[in-house]
N, C-alpha and C positions, 0 to 999 in steps of 0.2 A: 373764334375762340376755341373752336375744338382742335381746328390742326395746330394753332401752340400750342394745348394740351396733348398733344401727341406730337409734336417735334421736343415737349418737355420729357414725356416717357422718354423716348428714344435718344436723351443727351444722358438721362441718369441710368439708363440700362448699360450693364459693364462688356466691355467689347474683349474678348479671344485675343489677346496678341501672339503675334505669328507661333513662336514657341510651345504655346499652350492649345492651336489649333494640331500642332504637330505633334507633339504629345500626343493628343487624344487620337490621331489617327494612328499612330506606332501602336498605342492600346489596342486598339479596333483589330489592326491586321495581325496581330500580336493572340489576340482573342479566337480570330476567324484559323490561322496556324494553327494552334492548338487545338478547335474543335476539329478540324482535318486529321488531327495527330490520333486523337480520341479514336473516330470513325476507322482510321486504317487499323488500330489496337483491335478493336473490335472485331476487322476483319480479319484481322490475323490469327487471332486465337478458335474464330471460329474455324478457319481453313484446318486448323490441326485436329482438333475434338480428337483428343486420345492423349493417351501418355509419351508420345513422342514429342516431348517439347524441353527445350537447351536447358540448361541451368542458367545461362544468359538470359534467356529469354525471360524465368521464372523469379528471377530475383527481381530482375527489370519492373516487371507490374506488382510485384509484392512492395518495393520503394518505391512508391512513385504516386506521383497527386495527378489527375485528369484535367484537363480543360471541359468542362460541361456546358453544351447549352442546356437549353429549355426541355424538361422531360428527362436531362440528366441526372443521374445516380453514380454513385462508388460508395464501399464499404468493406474492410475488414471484419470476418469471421471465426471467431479462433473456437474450439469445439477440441471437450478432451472426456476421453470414457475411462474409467476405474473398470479393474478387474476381477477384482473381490466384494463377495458378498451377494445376498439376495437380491439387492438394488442396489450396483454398484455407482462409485462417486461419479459425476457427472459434472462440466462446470462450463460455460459461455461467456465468452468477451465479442463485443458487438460495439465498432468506430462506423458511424455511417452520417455520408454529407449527401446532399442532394440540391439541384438548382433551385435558388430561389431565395430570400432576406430574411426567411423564419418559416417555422412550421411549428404543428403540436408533438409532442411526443408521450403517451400517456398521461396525456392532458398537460403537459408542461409545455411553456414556448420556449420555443430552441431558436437561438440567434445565427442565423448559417451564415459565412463569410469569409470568402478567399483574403485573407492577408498578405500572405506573400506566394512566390510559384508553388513548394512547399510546407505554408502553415495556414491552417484553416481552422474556422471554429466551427463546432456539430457537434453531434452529439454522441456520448458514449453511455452502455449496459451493459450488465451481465448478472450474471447468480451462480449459484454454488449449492449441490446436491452433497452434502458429507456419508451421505450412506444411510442417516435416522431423521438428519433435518434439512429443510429449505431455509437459505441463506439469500438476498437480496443485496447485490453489491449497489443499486440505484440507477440513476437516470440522471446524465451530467452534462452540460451547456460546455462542455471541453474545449480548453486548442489543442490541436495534435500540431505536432510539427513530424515530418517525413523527411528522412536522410539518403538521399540516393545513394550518395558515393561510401557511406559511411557502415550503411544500410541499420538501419536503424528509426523505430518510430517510437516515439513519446508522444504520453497522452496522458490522463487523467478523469479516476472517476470515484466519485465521493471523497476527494482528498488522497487518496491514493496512488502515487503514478504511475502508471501503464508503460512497461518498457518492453517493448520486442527488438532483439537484435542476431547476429548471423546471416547466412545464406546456404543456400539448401545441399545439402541436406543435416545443416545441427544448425539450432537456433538455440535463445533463451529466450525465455518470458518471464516477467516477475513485474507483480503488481504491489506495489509498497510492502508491507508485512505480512497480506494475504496469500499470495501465491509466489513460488519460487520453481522455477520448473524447467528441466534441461531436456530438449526436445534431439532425437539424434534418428538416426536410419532405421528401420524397422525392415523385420524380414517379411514382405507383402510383394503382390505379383507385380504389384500396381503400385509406386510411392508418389506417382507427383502425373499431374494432365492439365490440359489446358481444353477448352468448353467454350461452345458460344454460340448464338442464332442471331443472323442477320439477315434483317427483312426491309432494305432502306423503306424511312428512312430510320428506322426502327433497328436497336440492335443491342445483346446483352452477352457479355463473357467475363469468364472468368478464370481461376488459376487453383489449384487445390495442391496441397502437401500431405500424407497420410504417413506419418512416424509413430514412434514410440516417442514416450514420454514418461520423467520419473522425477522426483522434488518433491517440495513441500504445500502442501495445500490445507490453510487451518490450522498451522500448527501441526498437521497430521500428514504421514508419510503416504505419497501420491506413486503409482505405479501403473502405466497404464497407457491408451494411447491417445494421440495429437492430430486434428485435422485443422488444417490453416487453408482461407481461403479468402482470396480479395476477388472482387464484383465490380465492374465497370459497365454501365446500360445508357441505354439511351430508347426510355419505352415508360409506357404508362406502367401506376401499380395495376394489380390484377391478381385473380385468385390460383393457386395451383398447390399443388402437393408434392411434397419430397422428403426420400427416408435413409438410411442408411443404415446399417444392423452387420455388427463386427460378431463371429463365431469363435467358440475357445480354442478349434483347431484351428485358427489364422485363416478362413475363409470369411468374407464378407457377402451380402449384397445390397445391391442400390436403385432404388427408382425415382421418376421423374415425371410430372406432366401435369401441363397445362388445364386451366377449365375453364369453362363459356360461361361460367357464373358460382356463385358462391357456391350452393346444394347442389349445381348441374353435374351430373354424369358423363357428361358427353369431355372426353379427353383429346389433348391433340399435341404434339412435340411430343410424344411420350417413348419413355425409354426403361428398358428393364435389363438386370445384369447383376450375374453371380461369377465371382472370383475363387473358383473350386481349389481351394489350397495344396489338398491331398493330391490332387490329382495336376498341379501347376497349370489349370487351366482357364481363360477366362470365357464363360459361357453369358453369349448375349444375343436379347433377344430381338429379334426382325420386325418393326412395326407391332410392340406386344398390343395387344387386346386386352385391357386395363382394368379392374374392377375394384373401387376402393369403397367398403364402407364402413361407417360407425357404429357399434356397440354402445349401447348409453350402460353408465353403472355412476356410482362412485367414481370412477378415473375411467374418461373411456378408453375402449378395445377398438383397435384398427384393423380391419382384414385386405389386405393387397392379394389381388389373385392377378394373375397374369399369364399370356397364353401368347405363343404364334404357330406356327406352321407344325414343327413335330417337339412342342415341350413346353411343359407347364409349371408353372411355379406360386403355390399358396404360402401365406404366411400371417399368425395370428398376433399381434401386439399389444401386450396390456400395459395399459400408460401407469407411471408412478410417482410423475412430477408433472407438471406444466408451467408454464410462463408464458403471458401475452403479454404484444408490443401493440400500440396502438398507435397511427402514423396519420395528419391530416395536414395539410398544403400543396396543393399541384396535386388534386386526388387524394382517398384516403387509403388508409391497407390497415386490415389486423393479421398481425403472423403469430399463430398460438406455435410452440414448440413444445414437443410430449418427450419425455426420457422412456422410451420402453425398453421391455424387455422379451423375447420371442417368446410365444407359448406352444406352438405350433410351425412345422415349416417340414415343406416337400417340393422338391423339384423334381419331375419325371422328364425324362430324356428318351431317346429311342437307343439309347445303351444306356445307362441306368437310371437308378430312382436314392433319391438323398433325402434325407430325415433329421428330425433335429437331431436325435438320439446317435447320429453320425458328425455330427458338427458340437456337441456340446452348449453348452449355454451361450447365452450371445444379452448384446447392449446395444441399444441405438438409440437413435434419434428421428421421429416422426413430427415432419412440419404439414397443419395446414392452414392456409394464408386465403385473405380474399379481401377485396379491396375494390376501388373503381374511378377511373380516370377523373372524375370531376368531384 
């Protein structure tokens, strides 16, 4: 009785015909191709880490969808600073997929799903600083579609939709009636690099653009500049810090690194680097000696101090906007992001010593993130 209850399973269970076995393997090898393709991207971008990278190259991963396994990530970051005013306008578009059939997103579940090579659904955010108020554009269960040859991404958030289009160095963005925004070349030492650390089988890079930018945002005239940045990894989340802080004489600086734990001090990939305008120089430092801490108040105060062999560089940031992202599936991560603005800043060099009162007012952006694989 039992084995013809199991030669009955096994007449009603539906059998693969040849086609449909081959299908699935074209899939498979088709799948296994592309995570290969991933991996060499990765490599590649790490091998360059500077701004010597094509405009080929740079358009290439700006259009363009990833094959992810497991632990995989990709995301668009668009990031743009106002120049006027005490707390100047500030505004964040943020497209991000990751491996896996859903996750939370600020407590929302987000449906993840490759549709076709280029159209997936993830999820999209951002906000908007006008100069007196905090503006929330939301948190949206998106499709984006991605246009290689076209170059060009749609996407959509709160009803609104998301259009990036050009190649570098002039783009547009324009998000429904919200923003309108002509992005084109900016006089900087440094407009466009390619980043990346690979630790098989572990590995993250990415591609940055640093323009000017000028349009409409709010109904209200935008002047100001533009950082564009897509992210392709293959790594757990994890905590780390990174800032960026633009000077009115067109001098910038930027740092970077890693940490062993949320509150832990102990830093590592860390990177520090000032773009001396006046002087066309870009000053960077050798294994910096890192020191980041918080100030509690009202909005906190960020102090970066950094050091290596002969120059040091302090810098005090007072926060006057925030936004946090809260992320759970395949590990969790919160990435709080601060708008500051410099109060304090000195770099001493073994031929000079730079002050704010030398570089003018400045605006940036201070992230910090912490998170944990499971």
């Amino acid at each position: 009785m039992r084995y013809d209850k199991m030669i009955g399973q096994l007449r009603n269970k539906p059998v693969l015909s040849s086609p449909e076995v081959l299908n699935k393997l074209k899939n498979k090898a088709s799948e296994i191709k592309g995570v290969k393709e991933t991996y060499s991207l990765i490599r590649k971008l790490a091998s360059i880490s500077g701004s010597n990278v094509s405009n080929v190259t740079l358009d290439r991963v700006m259009y363009s969808t990833e094959m992810l396994p497991p632990l995989g990530k990709e995301y668009w970051w668009f990031l743009f600073f106002g120049r006027n005013g005490e707390r100047p306008m500030q505004l964040m578009l943020l497209i991000f997929r990751k491996y896996g059939q859903n996750m939370l997103f600020n407590d929302k579940r987000i449906v993840l799903k490759r549709l076709t090579e280029n159209r997936f659904r993830a999820v999209t955010a951002g906000w908007i600083y006008d100069g007196k108020e905090f503006h929330d554009l939301g948190d949206t269960n998106a499709i984006t579609t991605v246009y290689s040859k076209r170059k060009m991404i749609v996407s959509d958030i709160s009803g609104q939709e998301i259009m990036l289009t050009g190649g570098f160095p002039d783009y547009k963005l324009k998000v429904g009636n919200v923003i309108d925004l002509d992005i084109r070349k900016g006089d900087y030492l440094e407009d466009k690099d390619a980043c990346g650390v690979f630790i098989p089988p572990f590995g993250m890079a990415w591609v940055d653009v640093f323009s000017d930018a000028e349009g409409i945002v709010l109904g209200e005239e935008f002047k100001g500049t533009a950082h564009l940045q897509k992210v392709v990894g293959i790594t757990t989340f994890g905590p780390f810090h990174w800032g960026r802080i633009l000077f009115q004489n067109g001098s910038s600086t930027s740092f970077f690194c890693l940490k062993t734990g949320k509150e832990s001090k102990r830093y590592f990939h860390r990177s520090l680097t000032f773009h001396d305008y006046r002087r066309k120089k870009v000053i960077e430092f050798k294994k910096p000696r890192l020191k980041i801490s918080e100030k509690e108040g009202k909005m906190p105060t960020w102090i970066v101090e950094g050091q290596d062999d002969d120059k040091k560089l302090r810098i005090v940031l007072e926060s006057y906007v925030t936004r946090k992202f809260a992320m759970k599936g395949g590990g969790s991560q919160v990435y709080i992001e601060y708008a500051v603005i410099p109060r304090e800043f000195s770099l001493e060099t073994p031929n000079q010593v730079i002050t704010l009162s030398d570089l003018g007012r400045g605006v940036g952006t201070f992230e910090d993130a912490y998170g944990s694989p499971i």
